[in-house]
C-alpha positions as CSV (number, residue, x, y, z in Angstrom):
1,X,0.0,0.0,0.0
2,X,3.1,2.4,0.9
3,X,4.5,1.7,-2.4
4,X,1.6,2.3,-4.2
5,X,1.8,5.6,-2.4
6,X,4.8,6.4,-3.0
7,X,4.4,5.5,-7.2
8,X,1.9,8.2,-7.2
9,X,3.3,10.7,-5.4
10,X,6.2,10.4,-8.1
11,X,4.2,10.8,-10.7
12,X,2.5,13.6,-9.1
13,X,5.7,15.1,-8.6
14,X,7.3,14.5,-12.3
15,X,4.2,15.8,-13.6
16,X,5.1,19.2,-11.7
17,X,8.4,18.9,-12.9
18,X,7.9,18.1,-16.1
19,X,7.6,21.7,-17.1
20,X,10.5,23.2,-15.4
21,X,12.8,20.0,-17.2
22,X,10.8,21.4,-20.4
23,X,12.2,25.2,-19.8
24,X,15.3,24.2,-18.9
25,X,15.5,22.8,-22.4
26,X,13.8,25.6,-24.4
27,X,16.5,28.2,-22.3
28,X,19.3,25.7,-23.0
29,X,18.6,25.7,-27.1
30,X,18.2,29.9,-27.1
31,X,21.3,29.5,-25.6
32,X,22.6,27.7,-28.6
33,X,20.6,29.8,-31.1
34,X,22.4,32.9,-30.2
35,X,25.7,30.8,-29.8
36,X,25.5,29.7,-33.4
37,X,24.3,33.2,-34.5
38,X,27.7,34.5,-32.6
39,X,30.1,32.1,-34.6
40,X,28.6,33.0,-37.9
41,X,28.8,36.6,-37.2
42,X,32.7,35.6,-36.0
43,X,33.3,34.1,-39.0
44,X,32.2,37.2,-40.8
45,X,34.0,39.4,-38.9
46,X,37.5,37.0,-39.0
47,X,36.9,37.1,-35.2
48,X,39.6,34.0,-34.9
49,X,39.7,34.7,-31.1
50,X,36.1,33.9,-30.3
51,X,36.3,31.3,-32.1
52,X,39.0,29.6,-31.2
53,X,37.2,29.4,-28.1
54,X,34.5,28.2,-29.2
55,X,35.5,25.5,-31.1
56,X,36.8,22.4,-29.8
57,X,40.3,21.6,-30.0
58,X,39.8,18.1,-32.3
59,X,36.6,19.8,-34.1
60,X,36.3,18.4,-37.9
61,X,35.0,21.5,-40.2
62,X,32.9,19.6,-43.0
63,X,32.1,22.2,-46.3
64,X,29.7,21.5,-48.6
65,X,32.3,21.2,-51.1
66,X,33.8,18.7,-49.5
67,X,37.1,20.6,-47.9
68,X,37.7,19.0,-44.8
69,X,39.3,21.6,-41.9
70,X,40.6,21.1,-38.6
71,X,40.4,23.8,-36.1
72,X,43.9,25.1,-37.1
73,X,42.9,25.1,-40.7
74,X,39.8,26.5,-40.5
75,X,41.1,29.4,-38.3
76,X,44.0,29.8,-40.8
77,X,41.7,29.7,-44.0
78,X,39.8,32.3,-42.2
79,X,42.5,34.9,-40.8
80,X,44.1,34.2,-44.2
81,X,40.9,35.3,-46.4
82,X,41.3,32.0,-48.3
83,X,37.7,32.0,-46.9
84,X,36.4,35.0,-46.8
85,X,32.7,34.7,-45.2
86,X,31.0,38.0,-46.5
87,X,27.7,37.0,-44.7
88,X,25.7,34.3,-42.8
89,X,22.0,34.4,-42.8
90,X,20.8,31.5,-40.5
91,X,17.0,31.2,-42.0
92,X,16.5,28.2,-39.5
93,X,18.0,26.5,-36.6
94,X,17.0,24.0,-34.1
95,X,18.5,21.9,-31.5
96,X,18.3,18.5,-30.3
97,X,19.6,18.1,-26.4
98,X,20.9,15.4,-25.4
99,X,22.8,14.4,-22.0
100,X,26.2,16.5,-22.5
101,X,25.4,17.0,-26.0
102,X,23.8,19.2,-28.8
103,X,22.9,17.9,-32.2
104,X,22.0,21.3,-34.2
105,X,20.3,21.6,-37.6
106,X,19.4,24.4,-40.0
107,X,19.6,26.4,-42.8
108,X,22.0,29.4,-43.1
109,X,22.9,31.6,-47.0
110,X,26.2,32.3,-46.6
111,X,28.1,35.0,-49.5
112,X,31.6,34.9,-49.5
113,X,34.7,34.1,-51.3
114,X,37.2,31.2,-51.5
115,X,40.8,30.9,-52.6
116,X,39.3,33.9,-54.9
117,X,35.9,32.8,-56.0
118,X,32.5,34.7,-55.3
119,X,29.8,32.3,-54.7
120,X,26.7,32.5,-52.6
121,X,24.7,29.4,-51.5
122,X,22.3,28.1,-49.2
123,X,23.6,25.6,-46.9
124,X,21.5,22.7,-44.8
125,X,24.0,21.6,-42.2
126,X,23.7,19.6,-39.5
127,X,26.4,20.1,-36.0
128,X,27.2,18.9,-33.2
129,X,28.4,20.9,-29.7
130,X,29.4,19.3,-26.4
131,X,28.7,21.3,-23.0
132,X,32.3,21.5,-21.0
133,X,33.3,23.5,-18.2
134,X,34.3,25.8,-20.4
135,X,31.1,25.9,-21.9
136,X,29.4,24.4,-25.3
137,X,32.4,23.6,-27.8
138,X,31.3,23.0,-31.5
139,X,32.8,19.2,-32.7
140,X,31.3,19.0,-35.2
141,X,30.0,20.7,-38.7
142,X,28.8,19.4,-42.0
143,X,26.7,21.2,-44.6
144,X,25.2,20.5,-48.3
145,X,24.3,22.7,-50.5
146,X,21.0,23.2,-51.3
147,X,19.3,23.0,-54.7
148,X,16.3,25.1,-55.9
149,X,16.0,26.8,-52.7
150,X,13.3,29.1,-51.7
151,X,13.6,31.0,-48.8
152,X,10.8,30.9,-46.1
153,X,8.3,33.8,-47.0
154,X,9.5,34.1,-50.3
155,X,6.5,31.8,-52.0
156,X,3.6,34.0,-53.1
């Protein structure tokens, strides 16, 4: 009879909780949104600093192109200009949480040069970040290019 008890008070209780687990989550992702926002506007502004710190030290940078980057080389490329991000829309992002762990996903139109040529695509990409003392440390990044892509709002 105790235990019976004792089953629904949990319940009772996780149903109270529920929603503060739920917040936790929703502040946790803004957190990532605006983290995500930050490194594209970094890599804009060849901001190698915050970057560096934000990027873990054994990160793998995927392009759509298929050029493969550690962090050293993708900080290089970038202080360098042989990638010279002009601008990073992000038209959408979302994040999975996971214990430790953040799977993101989303859409960003990034102009810019590399080693000399113009081009401007949408990218789908899909990343991955890992909460540390220090913070959440991107591991992870690999985008696509996207074909016959209409940004949201732009149907009539």
């Amino acid at each position: 009879m105790k235990e019976r008890h004792l089953v629904k008070l949990l319940f009772v209780l996780l149903g109270f909780l529920s929603p503060v687990f739920s917040q936790a989550q929703t502040i946790t992702e803004n957190n990532l949104k605006q983290l995500e926002f930050l490194r594209f506007k970094a890599m804009v502004e060849e901001d190698t600093t915050f970057l560096k710190n934000v990027m873990a030290d054994d990160c793998v940078y995927l392009h759509s192109n298929g050029l493969q980057e550690s962090k050293t080389k993708h900080l290089s490329n970038i202080s360098t200009r042989y990638i010279d991000y002009q601008e990073m829309v992000p038209e959408e992002t979302y994040f999975r949480i996971y214990d430790g762990f953040a799977i993101g996903n989303g859409v960003v139109m990034v102009t810019g040069t590399i080693g000399g040529q113009s081009f401007t695509i949408p990218l789908k990409y899909t990343d991955v970040y890992q909460h540390t003392s220090r913070g959440w440390k991107l591991l992870s990044w690999q985008s696509v290019k996207l074909v016959n892509y209409e940004p949201p709002g732009s149907k009539n």
